[in-house]
N, CA, C, O and CB atoms as a CASP TS submission, in Angstrom:
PFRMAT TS
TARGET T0000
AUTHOR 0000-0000-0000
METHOD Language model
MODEL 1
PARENT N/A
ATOM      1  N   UNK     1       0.814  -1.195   0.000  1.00  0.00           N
ATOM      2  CA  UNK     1       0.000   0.000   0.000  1.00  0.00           C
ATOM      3  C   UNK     1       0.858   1.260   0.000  1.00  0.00           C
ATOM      4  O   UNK     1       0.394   2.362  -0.291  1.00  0.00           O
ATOM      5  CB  UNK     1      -0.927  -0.002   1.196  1.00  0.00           C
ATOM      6  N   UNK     2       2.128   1.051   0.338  1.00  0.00           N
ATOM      7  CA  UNK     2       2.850   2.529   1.064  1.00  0.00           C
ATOM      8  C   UNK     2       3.717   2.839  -0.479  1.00  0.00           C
ATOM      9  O   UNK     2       4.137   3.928  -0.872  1.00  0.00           O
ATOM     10  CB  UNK     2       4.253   2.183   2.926  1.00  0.00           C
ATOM     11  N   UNK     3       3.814   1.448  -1.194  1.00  0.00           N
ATOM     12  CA  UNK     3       4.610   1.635  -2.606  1.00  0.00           C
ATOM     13  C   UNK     3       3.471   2.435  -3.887  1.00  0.00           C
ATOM     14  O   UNK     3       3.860   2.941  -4.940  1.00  0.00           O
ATOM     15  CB  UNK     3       5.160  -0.224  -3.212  1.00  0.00           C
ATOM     16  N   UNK     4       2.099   2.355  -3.433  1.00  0.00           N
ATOM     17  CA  UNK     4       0.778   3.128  -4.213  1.00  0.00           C
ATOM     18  C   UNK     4       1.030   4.377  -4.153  1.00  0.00           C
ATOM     19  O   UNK     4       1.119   5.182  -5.080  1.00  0.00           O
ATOM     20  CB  UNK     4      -0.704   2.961  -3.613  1.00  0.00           C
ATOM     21  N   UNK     5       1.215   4.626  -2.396  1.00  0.00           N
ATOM     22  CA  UNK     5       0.985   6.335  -2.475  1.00  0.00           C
ATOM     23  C   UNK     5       2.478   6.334  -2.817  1.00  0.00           C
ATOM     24  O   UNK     5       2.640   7.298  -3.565  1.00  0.00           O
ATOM     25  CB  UNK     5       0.387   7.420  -0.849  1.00  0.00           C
ATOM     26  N   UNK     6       3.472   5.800  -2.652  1.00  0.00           N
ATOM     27  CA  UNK     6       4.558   7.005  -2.792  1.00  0.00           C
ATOM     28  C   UNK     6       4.871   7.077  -4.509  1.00  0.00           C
ATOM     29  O   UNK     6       5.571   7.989  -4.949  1.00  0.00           O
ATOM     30  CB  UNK     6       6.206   6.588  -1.769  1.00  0.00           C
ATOM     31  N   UNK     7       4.117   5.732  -5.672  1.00  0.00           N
ATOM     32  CA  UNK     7       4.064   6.156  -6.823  1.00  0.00           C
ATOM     33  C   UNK     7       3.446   7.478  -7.043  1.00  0.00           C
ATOM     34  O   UNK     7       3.918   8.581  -7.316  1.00  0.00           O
ATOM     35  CB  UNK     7       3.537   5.274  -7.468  1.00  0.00           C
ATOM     36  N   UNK     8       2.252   7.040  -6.846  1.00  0.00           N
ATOM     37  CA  UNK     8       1.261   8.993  -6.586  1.00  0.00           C
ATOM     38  C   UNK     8       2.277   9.730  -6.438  1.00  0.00           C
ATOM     39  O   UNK     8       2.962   9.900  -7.446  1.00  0.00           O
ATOM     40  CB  UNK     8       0.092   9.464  -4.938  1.00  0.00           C
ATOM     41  N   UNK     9       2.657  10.325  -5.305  1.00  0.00           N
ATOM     42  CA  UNK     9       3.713  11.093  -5.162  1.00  0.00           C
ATOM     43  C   UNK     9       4.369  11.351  -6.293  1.00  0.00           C
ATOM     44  O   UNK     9       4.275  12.391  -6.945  1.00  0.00           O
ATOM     45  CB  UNK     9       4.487  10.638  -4.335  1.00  0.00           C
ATOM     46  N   UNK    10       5.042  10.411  -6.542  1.00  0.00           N
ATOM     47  CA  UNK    10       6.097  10.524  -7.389  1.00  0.00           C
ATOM     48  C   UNK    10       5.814  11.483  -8.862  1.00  0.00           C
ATOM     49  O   UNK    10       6.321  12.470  -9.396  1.00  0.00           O
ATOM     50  CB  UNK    10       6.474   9.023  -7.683  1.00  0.00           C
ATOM     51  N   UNK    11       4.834  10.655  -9.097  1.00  0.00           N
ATOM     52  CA  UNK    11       4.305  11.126 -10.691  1.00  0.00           C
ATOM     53  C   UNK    11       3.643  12.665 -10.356  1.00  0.00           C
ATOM     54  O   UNK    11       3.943  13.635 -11.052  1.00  0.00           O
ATOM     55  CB  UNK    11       2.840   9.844 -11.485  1.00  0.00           C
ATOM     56  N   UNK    12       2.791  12.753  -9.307  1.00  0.00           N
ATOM     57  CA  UNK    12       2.220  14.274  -9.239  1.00  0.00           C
ATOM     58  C   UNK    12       3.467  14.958  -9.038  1.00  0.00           C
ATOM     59  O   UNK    12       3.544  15.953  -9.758  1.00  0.00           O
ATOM     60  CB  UNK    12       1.069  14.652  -7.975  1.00  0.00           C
ATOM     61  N   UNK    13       4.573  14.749  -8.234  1.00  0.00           N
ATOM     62  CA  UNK    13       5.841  15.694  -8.104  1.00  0.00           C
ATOM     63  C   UNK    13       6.554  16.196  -9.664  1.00  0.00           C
ATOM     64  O   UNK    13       7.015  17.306  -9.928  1.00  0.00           O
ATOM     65  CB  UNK    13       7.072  14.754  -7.165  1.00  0.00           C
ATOM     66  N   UNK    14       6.473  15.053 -10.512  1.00  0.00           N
ATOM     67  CA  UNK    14       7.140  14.636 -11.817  1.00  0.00           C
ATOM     68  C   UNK    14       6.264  15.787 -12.623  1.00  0.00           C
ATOM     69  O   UNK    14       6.661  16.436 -13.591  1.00  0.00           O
ATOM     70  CB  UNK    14       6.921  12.797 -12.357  1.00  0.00           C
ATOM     71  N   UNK    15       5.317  15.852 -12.149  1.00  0.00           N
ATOM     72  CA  UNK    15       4.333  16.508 -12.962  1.00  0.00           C
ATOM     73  C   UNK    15       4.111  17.529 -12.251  1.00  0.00           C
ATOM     74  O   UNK    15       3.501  18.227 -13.061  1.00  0.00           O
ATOM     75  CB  UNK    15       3.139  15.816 -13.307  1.00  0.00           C
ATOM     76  N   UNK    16       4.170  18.131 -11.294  1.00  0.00           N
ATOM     77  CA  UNK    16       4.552  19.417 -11.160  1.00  0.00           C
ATOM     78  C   UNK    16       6.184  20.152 -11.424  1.00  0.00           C
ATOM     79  O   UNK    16       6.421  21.311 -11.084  1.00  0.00           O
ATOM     80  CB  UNK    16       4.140  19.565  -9.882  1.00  0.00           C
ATOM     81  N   UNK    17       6.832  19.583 -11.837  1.00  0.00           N
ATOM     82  CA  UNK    17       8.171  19.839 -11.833  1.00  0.00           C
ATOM     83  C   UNK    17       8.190  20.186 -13.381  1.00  0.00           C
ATOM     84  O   UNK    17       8.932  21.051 -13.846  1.00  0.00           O
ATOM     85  CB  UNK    17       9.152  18.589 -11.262  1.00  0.00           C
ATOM     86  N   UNK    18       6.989  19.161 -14.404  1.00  0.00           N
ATOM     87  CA  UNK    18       7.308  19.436 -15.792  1.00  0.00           C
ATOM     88  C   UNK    18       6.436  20.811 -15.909  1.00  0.00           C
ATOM     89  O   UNK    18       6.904  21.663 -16.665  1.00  0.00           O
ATOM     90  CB  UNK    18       6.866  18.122 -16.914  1.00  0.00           C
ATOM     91  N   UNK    19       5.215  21.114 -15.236  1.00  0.00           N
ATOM     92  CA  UNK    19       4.351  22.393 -15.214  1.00  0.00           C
ATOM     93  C   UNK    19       5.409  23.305 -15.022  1.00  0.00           C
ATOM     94  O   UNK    19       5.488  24.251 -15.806  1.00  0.00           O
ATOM     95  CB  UNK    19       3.158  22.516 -14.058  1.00  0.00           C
ATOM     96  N   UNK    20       6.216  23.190 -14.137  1.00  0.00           N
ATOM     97  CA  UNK    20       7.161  24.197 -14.420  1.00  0.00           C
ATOM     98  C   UNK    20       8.138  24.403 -15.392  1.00  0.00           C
ATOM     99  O   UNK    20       8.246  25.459 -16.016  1.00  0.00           O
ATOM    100  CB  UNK    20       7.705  24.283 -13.594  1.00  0.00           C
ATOM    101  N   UNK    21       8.816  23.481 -15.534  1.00  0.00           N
ATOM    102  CA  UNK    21       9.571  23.384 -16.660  1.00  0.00           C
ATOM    103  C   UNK    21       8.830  24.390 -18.316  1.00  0.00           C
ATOM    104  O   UNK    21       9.371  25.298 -18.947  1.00  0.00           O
ATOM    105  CB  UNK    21       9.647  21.570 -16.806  1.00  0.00           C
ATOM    106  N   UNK    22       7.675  23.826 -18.508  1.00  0.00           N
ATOM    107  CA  UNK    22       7.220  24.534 -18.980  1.00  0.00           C
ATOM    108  C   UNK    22       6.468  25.981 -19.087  1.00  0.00           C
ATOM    109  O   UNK    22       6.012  26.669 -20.001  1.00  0.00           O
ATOM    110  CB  UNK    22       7.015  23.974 -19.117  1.00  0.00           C
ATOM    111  N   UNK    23       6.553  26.055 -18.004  1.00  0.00           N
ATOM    112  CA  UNK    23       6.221  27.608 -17.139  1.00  0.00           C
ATOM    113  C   UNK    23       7.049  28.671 -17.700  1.00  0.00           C
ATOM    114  O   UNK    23       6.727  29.820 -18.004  1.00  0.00           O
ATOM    115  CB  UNK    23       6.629  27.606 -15.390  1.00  0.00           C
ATOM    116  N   UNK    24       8.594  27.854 -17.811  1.00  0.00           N
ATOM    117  CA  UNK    24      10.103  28.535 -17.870  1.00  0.00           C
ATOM    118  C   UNK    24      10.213  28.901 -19.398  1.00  0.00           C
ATOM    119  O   UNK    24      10.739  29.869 -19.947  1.00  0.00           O
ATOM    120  CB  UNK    24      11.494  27.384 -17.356  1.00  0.00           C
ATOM    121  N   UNK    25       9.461  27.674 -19.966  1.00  0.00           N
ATOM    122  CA  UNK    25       9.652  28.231 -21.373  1.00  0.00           C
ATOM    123  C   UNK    25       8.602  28.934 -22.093  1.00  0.00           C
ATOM    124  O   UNK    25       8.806  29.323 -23.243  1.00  0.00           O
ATOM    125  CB  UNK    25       9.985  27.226 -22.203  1.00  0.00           C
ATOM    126  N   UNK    26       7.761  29.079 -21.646  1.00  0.00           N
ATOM    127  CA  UNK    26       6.229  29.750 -22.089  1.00  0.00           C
ATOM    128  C   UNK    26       5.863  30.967 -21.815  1.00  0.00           C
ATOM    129  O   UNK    26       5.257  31.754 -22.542  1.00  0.00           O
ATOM    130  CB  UNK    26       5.134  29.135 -21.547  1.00  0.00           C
ATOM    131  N   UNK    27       6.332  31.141 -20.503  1.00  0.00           N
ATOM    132  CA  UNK    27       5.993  32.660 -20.031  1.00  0.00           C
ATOM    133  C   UNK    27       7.069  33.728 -20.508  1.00  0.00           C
ATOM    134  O   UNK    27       8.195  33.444 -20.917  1.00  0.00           O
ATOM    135  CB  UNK    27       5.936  32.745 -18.342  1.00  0.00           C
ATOM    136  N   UNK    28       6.387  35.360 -20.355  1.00  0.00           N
ATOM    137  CA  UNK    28       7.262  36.139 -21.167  1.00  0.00           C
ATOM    138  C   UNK    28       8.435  36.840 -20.362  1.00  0.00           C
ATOM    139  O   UNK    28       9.575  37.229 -20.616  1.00  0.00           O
ATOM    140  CB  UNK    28       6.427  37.168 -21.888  1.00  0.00           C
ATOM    141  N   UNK    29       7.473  36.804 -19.112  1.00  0.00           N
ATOM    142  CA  UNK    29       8.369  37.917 -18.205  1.00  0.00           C
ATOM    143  C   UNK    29       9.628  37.007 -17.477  1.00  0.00           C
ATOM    144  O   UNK    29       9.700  35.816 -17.175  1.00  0.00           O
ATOM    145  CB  UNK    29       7.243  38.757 -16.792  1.00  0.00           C
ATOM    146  N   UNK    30      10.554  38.118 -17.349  1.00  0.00           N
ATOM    147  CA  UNK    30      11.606  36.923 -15.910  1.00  0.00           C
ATOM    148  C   UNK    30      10.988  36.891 -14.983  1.00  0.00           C
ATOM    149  O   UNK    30      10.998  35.842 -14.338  1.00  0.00           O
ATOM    150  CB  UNK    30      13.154  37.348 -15.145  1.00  0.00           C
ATOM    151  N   UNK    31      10.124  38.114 -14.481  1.00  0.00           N
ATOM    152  CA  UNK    31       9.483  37.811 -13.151  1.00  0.00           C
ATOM    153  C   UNK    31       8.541  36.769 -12.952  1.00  0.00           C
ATOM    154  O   UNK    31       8.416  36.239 -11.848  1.00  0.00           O
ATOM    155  CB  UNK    31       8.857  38.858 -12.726  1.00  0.00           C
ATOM    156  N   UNK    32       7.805  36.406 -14.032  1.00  0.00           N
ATOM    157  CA  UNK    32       6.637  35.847 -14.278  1.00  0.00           C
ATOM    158  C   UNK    32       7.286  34.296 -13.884  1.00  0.00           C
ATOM    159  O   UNK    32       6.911  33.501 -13.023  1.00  0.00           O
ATOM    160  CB  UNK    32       5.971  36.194 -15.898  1.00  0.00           C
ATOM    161  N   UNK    33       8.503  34.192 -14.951  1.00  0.00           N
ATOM    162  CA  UNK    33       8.838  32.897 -14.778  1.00  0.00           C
ATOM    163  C   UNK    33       9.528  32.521 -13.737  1.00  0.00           C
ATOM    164  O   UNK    33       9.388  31.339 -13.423  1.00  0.00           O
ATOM    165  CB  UNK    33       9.404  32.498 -15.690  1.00  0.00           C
ATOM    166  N   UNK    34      10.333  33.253 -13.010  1.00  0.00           N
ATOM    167  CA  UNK    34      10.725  32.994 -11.719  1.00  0.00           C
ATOM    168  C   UNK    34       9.375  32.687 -10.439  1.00  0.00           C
ATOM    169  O   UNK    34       9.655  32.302  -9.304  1.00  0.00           O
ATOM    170  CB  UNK    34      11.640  34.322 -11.404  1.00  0.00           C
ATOM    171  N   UNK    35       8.453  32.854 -10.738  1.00  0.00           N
ATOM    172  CA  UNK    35       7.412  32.607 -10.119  1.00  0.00           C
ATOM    173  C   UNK    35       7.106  31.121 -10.277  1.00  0.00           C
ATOM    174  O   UNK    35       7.103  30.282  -9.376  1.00  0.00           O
ATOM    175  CB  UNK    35       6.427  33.476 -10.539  1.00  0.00           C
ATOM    176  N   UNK    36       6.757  30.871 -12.026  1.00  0.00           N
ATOM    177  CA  UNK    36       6.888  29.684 -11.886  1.00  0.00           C
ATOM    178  C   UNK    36       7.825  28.979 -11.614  1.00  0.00           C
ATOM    179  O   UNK    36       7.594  28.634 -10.455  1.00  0.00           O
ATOM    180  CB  UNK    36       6.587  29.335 -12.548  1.00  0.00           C
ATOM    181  N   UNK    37       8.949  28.432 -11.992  1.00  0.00           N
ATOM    182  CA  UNK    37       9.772  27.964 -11.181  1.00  0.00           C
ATOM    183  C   UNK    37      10.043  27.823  -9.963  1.00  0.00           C
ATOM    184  O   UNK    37      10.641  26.794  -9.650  1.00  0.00           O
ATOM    185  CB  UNK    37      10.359  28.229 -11.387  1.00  0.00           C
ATOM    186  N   UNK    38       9.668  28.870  -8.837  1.00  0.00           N
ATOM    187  CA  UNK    38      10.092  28.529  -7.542  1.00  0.00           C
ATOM    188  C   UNK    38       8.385  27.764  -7.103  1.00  0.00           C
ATOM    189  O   UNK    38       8.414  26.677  -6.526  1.00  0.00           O
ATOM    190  CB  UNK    38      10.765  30.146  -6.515  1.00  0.00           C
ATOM    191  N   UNK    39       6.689  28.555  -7.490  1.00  0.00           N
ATOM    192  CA  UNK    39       5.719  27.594  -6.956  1.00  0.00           C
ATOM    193  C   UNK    39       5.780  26.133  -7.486  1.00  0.00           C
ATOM    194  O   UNK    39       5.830  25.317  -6.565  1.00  0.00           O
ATOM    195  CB  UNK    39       4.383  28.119  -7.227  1.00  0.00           C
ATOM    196  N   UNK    40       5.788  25.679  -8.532  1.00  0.00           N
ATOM    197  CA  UNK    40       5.760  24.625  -9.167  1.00  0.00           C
ATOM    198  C   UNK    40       6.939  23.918  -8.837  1.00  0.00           C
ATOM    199  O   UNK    40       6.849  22.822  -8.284  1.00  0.00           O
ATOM    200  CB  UNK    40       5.571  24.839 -10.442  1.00  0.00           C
ATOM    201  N   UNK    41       8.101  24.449  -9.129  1.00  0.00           N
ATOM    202  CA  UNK    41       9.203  23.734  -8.496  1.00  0.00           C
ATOM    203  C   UNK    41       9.366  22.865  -7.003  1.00  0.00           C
ATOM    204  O   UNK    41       9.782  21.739  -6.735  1.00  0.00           O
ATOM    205  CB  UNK    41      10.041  24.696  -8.453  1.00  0.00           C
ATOM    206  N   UNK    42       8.918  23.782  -6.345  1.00  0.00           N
ATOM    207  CA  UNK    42       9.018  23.572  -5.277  1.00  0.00           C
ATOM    208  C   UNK    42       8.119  22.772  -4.288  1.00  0.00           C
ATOM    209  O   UNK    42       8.330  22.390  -3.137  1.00  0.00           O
ATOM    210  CB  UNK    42       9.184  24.503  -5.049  1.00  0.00           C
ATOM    211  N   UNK    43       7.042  22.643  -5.120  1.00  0.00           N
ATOM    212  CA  UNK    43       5.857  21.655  -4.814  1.00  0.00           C
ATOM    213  C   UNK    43       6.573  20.256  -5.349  1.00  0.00           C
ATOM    214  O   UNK    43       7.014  19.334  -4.664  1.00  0.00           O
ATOM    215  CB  UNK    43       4.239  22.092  -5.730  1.00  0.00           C
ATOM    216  N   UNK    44       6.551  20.368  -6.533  1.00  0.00           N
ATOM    217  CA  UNK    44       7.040  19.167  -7.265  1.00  0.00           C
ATOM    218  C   UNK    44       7.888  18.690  -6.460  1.00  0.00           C
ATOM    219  O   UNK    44       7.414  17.761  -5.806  1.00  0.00           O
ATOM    220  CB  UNK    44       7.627  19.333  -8.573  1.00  0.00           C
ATOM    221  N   UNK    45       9.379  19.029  -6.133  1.00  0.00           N
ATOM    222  CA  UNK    45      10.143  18.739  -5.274  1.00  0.00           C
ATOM    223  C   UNK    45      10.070  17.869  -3.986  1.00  0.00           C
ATOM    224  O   UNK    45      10.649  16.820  -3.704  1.00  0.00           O
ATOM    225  CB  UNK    45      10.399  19.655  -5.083  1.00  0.00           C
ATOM    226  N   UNK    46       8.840  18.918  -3.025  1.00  0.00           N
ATOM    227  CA  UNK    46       8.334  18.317  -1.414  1.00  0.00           C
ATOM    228  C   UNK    46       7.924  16.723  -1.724  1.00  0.00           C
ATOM    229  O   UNK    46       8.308  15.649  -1.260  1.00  0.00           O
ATOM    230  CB  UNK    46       6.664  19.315  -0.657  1.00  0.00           C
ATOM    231  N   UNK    47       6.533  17.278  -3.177  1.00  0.00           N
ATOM    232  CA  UNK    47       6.476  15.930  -3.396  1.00  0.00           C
ATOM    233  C   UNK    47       7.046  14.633  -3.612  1.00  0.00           C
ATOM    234  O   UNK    47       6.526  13.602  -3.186  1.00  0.00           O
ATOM    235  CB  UNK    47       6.131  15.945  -3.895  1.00  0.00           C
ATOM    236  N   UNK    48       8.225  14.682  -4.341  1.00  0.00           N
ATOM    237  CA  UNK    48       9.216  13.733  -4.397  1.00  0.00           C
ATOM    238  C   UNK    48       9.972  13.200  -3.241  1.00  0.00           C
ATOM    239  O   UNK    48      10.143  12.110  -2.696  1.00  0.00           O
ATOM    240  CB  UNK    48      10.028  14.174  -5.164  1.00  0.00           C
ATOM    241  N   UNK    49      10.366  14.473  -3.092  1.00  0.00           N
ATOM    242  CA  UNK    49      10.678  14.439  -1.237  1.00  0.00           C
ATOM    243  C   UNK    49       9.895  13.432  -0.264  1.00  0.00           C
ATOM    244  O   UNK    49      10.467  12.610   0.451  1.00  0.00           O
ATOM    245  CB  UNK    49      10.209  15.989  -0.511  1.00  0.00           C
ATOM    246  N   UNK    50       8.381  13.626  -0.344  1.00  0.00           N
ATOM    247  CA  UNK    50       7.669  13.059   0.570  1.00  0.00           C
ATOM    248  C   UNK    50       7.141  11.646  -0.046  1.00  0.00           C
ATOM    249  O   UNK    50       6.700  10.777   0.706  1.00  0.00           O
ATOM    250  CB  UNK    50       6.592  14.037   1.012  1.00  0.00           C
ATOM    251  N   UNK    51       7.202  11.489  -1.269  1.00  0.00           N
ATOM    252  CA  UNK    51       7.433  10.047  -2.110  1.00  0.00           C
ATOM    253  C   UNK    51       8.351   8.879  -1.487  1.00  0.00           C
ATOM    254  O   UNK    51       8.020   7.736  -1.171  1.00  0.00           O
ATOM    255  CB  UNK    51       8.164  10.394  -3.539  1.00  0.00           C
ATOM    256  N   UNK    52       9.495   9.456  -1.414  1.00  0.00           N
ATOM    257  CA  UNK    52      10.896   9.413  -0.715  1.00  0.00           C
ATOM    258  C   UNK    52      10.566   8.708   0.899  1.00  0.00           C
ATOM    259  O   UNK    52      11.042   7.623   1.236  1.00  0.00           O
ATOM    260  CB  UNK    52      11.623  11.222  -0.607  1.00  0.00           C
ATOM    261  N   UNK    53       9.804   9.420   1.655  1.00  0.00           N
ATOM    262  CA  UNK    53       9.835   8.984   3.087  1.00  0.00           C
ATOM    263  C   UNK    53       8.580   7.925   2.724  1.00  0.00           C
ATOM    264  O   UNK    53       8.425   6.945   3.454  1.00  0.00           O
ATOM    265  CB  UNK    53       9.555  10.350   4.434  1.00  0.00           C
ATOM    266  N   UNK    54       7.922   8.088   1.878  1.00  0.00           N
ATOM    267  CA  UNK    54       6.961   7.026   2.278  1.00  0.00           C
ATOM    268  C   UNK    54       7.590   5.635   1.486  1.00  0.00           C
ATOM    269  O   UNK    54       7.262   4.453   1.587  1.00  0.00           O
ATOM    270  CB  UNK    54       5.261   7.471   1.767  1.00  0.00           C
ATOM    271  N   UNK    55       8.498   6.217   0.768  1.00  0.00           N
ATOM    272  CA  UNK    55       9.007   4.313   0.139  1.00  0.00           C
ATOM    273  C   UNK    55      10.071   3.837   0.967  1.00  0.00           C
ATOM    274  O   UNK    55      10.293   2.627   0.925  1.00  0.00           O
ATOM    275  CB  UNK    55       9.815   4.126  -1.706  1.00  0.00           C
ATOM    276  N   UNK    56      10.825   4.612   1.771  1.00  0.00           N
ATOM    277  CA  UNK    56      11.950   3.971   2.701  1.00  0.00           C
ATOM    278  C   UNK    56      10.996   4.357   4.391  1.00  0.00           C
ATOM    279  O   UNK    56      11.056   5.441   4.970  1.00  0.00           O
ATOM    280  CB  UNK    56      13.944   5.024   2.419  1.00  0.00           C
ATOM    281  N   UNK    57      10.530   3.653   4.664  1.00  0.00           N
ATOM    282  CA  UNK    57      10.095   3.979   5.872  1.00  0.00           C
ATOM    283  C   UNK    57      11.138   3.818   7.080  1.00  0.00           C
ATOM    284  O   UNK    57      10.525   3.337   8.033  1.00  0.00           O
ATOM    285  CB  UNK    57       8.942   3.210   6.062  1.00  0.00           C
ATOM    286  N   UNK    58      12.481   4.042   7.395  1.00  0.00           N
ATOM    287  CA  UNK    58      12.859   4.064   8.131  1.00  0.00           C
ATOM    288  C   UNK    58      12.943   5.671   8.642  1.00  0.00           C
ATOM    289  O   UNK    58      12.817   6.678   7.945  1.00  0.00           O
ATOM    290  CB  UNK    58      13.711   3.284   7.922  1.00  0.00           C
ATOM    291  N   UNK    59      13.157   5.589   9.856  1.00  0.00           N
ATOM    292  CA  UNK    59      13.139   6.897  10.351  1.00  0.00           C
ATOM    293  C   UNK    59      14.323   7.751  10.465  1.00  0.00           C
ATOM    294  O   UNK    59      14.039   8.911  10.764  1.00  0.00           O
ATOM    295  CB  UNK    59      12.649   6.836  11.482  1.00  0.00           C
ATOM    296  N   UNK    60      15.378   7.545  10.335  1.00  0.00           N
ATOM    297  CA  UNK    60      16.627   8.486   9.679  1.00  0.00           C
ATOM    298  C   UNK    60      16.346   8.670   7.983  1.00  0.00           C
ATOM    299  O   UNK    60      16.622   9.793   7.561  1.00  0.00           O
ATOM    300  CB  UNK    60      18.348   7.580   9.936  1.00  0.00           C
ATOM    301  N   UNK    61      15.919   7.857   7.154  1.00  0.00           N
ATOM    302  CA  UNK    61      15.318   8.819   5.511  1.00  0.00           C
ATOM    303  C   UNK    61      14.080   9.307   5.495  1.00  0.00           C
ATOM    304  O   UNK    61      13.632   9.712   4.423  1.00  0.00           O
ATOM    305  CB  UNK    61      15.188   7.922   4.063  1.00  0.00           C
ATOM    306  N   UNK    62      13.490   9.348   6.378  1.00  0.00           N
ATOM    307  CA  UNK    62      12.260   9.596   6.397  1.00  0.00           C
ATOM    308  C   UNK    62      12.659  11.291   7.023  1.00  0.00           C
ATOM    309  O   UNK    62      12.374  12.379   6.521  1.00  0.00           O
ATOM    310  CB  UNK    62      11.274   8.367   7.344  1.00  0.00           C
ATOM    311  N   UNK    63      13.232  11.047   7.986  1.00  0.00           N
ATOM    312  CA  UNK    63      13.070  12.464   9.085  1.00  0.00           C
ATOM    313  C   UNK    63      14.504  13.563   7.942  1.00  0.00           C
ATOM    314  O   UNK    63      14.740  14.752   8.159  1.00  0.00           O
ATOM    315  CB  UNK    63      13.851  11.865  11.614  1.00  0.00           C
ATOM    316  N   UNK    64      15.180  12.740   6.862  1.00  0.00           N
ATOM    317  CA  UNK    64      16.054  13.375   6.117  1.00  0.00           C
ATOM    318  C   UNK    64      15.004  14.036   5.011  1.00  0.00           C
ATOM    319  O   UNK    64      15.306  15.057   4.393  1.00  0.00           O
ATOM    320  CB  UNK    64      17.240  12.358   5.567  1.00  0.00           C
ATOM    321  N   UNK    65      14.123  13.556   4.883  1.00  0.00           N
ATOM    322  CA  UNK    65      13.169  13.912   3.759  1.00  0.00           C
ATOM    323  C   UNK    65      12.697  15.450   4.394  1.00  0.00           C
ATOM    324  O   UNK    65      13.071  16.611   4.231  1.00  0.00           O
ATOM    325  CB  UNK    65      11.744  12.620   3.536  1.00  0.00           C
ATOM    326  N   UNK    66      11.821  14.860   5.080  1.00  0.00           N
ATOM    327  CA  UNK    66      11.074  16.062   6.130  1.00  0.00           C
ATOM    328  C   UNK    66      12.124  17.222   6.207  1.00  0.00           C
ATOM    329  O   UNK    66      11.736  18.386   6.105  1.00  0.00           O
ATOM    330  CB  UNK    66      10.738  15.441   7.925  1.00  0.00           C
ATOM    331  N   UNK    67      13.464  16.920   6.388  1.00  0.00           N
ATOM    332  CA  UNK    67      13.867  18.391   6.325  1.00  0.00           C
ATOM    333  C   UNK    67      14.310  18.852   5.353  1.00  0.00           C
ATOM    334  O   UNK    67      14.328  20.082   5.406  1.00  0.00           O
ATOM    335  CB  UNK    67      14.674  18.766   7.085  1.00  0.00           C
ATOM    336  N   UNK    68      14.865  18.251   4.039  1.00  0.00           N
ATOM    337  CA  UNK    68      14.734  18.388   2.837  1.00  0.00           C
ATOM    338  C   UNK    68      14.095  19.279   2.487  1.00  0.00           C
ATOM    339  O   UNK    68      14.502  20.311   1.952  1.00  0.00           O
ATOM    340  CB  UNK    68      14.408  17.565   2.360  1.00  0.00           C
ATOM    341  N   UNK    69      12.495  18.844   2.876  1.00  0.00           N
ATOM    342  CA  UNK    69      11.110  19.621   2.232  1.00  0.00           C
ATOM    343  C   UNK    69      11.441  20.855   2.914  1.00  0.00           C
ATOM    344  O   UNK    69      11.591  21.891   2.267  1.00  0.00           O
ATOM    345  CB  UNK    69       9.374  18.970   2.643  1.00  0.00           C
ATOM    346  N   UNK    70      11.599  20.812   4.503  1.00  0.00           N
ATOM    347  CA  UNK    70      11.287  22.112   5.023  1.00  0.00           C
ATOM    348  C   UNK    70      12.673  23.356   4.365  1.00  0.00           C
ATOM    349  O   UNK    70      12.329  24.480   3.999  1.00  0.00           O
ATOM    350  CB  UNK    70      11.236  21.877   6.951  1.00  0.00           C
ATOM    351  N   UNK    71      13.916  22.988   4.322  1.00  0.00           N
ATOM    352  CA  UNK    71      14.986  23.897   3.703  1.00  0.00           C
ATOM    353  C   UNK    71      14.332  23.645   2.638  1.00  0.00           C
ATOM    354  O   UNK    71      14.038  22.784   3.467  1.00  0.00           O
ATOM    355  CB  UNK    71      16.603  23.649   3.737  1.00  0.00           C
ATOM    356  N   UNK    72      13.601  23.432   1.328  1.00  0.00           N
ATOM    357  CA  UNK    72      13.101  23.789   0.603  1.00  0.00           C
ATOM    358  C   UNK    72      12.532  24.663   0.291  1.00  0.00           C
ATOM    359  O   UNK    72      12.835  25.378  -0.665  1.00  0.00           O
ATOM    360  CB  UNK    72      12.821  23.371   0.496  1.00  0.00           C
ATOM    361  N   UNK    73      10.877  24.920   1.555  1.00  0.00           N
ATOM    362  CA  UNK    73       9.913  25.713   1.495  1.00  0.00           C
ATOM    363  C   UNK    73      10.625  27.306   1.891  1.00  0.00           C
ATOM    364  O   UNK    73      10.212  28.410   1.538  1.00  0.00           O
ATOM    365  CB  UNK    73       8.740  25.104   2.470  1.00  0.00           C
ATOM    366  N   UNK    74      12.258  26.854   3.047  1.00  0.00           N
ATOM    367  CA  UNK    74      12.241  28.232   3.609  1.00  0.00           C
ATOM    368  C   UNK    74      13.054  29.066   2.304  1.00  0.00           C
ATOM    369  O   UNK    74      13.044  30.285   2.133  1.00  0.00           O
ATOM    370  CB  UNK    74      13.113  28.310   5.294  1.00  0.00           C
ATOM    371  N   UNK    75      13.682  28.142   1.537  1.00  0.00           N
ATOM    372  CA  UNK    75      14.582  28.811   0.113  1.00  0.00           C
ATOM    373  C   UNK    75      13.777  29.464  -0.839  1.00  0.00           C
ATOM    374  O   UNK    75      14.054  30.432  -1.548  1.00  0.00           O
ATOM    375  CB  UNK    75      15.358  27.669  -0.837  1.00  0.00           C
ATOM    376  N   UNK    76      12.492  28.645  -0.740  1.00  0.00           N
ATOM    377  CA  UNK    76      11.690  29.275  -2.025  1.00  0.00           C
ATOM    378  C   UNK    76      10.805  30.343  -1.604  1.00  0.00           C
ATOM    379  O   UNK    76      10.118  30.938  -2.434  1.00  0.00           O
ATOM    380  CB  UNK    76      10.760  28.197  -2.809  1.00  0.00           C
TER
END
């Protein structure tokens, strides 16, 4: 069950990461696109991130994930 959600994960992260990707190449402004890149990015990312703790359930990659995500959220 824990290998279901952390596919989910995976692919919605994958797929917020390509929304951005394409964000980068579509939009006109730098500001615009620096926007996308850091919301989309950075979702995509946690998600993978949190993909991550749910397929290794031990609690040293798990609690490495978790802060992963959080120096993530405070960068972006």
């Amino acid at each position: 069950m824990l290998e279901i959600i952390a596919a989910f994960f995976m692919i919605a992260g994958g797929a917020f990461c390509f929304i951005a990707s394409l964000g980068m190449l579509r939009l006109p402004d730098t500001i615009i696109r620096m926007h996308a890149a850091t919301k989309a990015g950075a979702l995509g990312s946690g998600l993978i991130f949190l993909s991550l703790a749910f397929f290794y359930t031990d609690f040293s990659t798990s609690l490495r994930a978790f802060a992963a995500i959080m120096f993530l959220l405070l960068t972006a």
